[in-house]
C-alpha positions, 0 to 999 in steps of 0.5 A: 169572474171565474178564478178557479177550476177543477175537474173531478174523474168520472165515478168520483161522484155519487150517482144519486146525490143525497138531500141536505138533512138538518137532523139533531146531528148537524144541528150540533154540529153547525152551531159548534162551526157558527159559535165559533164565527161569533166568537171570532167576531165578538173579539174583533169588535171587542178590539175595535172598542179598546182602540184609542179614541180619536175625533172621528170617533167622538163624532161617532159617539155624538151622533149615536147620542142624538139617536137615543131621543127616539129610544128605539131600542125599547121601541118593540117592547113599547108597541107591545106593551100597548098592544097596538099594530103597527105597518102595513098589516096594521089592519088586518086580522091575525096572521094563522101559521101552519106546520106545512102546506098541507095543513093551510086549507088557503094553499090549493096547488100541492107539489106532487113531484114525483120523487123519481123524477127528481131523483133522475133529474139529480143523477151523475152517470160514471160516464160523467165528469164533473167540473168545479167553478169558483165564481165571483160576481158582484162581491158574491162567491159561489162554488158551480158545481157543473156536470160534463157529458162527453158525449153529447157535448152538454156542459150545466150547472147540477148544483151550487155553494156559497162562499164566504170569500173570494176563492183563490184555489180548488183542489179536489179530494176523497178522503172522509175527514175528522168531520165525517167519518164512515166505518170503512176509510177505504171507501172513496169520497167526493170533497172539495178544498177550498182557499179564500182571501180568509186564512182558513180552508173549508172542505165542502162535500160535493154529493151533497145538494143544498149544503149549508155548512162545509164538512170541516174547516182548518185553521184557527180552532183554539177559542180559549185564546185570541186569534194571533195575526203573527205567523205560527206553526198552528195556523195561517193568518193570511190568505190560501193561495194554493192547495195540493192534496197527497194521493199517496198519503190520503190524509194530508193536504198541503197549503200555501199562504200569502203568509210566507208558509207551507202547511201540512193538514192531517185530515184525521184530526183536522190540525196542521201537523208541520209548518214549512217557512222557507220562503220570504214571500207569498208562497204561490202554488205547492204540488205534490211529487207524482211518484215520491209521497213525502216530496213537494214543490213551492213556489214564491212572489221571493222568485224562487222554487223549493224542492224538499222533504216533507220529513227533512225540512232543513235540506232544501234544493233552491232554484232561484228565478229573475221573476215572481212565481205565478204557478208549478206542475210536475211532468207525470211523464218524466217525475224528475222533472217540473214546469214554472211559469212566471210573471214574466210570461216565461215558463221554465223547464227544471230537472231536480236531479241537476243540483248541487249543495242545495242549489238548483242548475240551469233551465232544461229550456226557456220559452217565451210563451206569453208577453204579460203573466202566465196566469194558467198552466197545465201538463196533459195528463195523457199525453206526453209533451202537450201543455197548456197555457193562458194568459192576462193577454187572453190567448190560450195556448197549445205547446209540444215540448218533445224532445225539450224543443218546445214549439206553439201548436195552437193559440186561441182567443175564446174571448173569456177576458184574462185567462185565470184557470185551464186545466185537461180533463183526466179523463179524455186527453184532448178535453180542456177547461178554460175559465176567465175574467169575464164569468165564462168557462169553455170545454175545448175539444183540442181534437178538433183542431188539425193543428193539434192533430197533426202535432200528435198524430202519434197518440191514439186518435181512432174516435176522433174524425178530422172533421172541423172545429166545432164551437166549445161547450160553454157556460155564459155569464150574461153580465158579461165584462165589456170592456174585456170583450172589446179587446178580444180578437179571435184569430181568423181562418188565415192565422189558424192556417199559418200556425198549423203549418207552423206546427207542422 
């Protein structure tokens, strides 16, 4: 499956990626991060000792005392000592090693790869998006790192990242962390933030390929004591649900946490400098106001949406709902105002300026938009009153909200099993990324569709001919989810002809 995805601006990236150099530098560096690891898990196995011994554990310890007969800890040491070879290659001479293939007179076909060529097969255009995956299959995570050309429709894989967890969030960002710094902080970057089922956020560099260890990782860091699985003010103890990064303000970085907290990052120095706890349940999604740097959203399984201050954390406006938060936008076209979409299939219409005491008013508007969990949502960047939503139902959706008259524009079945992400491109208003249980993620030119056309004519379409939709670019997973497929029923010519004299 693929549970979450980001676009990434054109010219983020670098041209001309670099190779994964292990110098002395980083060498010291990721055995810092791996000492670290180890640390961990020689407390968490040191606590497992300590418990009290139940039955099943001296059955355990009977069973590893009938295994000491066969001394196999000293079984190495044993052959050695007595100089015997033992295996398959038991008979055959000693093994040479060379320093490299160049050097191994049995190695006759040589790489000469044409640095050049490699280097023209790694290039990113500033024509070109990037778009991240956050993939899971068969228990392994990855992060697929794809390159989008617009104009040839092409969508690949460049390069990818191994997870250590299942991830949950992306959130892209540019600022050069404590990690790694560069002379001149204005320079832009190209990193990736991500939350896992693990309490802790790994920032992995995008320009980087075959990439071992993330740039830096918040969380725990203090190893002079235990790690508390009690919530504080230092660290989260629980899984990272979502991740907000402040354009405004390019070193902080918001989470939330299925421990019931808000934390803010400062990237400087690679520690949490603020932990917010004014929910009483998982804390769902965060966003950052679009205009005012300090000011940000939240949103909770406790039903409810928090707007407050990053620097007054007391005075809190609330808006409590009927059902679980599932995710948030702010309006870019109208910052006063915000999205909630929620478990119940609703999604709501808020204006922060309609409150009193700290307490929320009434929906601008309610919409209906799907019978089971709106699981994905996103707000068109470039267009005013298109939004995007997705459901565990399968259906993507198109909807104008202009005048705070939400109507459906559009709904498609690309048959990717349960909708988990969508998101518009930054780039091109009518560009949108969908991604879902079954592994596959779509590109879907909107403009292609006369539904979308006609619902917002008003926006500039002179590059677009009315020409007939044209299949989206994929990316397929061959192991695909046949169960999910089974259910998913594309609409046929007659319900695409209704709905488009719906909208109109």
């Amino acid at each position: 499956m693929i549970s979450a995805i980001q676009w990434i601006r054109k010219g983020a990236a670098a041209q001309n990626p670099k190779k994964y150099d292990l110098d002395d530098k980083e060498y010291l560096r990721i055995s810092r991060l791996a000492a670290d690891q180890l640390e961990d898990a020689k407390k968490d196995l040191k606590d497992a000792e300590a418990m009290a011994v139940d039955p099943a554990s001296k059955s355990e310890k009977k069973e590893v005392d009938e295994m000491d007969q066969y001394n196999l800890d000293s079984y190495d040491a044993e052959v050695e000592a007595s100089n015997k070879k033992v295996g398959i290659f038991s008979n055959i001479k000693d093994l040479a090693y060379y320093e490299n293939d160049a050097e191994d007179p049995y190695i006759t076909l040589k790489h000469n790869l044409d640095e050049e060529e490699e280097k023209k097969e790694l290039e990113i255009l500033p024509t070109d998006n990037m778009l991240l995956a956050a993939k899971t299959e068969d228990e392994i995570s990855q992060l697929e790192i794809h390159v989008f050309e617009e104009n040839q429709d092409n969508l690949y894989v460049h390069h990818d990242i191994m997870l250590p967890s299942f991830p949950l969030c992306l959130e892209w960002l540019d600022f050069h962390t404590d990690a790694n710094k560069v002379a001149d902080q204005t320079t832009s970057g190209n990193y990736v933030a991500i939350g896992t089922f693990e309490p802790d956020i790994e920032i992995w560099d995008l320009d980087t390929i075959d990439i071992m260890f993330p740039e830096t990782i918040l969380g725990y860091t203090d190893k002079s004591k235990k790690r508390s699985k009690k919530v504080n003010n230092d660290y989260h103890v629980d899984a990272i649900m979502d991740l907000a990064w402040n354009k405004h303000h390019r070193n902080f970085l918001l989470s939330s946490s299925a421990d019931g907290t808000v934390k803010l990052w400062d990237l400087n120095v690679s520690k949490c400098v603020q932990s917010y706890n004014h929910h009483r349940d998982k804390v769902q999604s965060v966003a950052w106001h679009p205009t005012e740097p300090t000011v940000f959203l939240s949103g909770s399984f406790d039903k409810s949406v928090c707007v407050l201050d990053a620097r007054s954390p007391e005075n809190i406006t609330r808006w409590q709902l009927n059902s679980d938060v599932e995710s948030l936008r702010w309006d870019p076209h109208n910052p006063s105002n915000f999205y909630v979409a929620l478990e119940s299939g609703v999604i709501q219409y808020y204006d922060v300026r309609q409150a009193a005491d700290g307490v929320g008013a009434k929906a601008i508007f309610t919409l209906q938009a799907h019978d089971d969990a709106v699981s994905a949502l996103d707000v068109n960047p470039l267009i005013p009153g298109c939004i995007a939503t997705g459901s565990s139902d399968k259906y993507i959706k198109i909807w104008n909200t202009a005048d705070n008259k939400p109507s459906m524009v559009t709904s498609r079945n690309f048959e990717l099993g349960r909708i988990f992400s969508a998101q518009f491109c930054p780039d091109s208003p009518f560009q949108l990324a969908i991604a879902g249980s079954n592994g596959k993620m779509h590109v879907w030119d909107m403009a292609s569709n006369a539904g979308v056309r006609q619902a917002f004519r008003h926006q500039s379409l002179a590059s677009v001919a009315p020409i007939e939709e044209k299949k989206p670019v994929t990316t397929v997973d061959d192991a695909e989810d046949e169960d999910d497929m089974e259910d998913d029923e594309p609409l046929n010519a007659q319900d695409e002809d209704d709905m488009e004299e719906d909208s109109e």
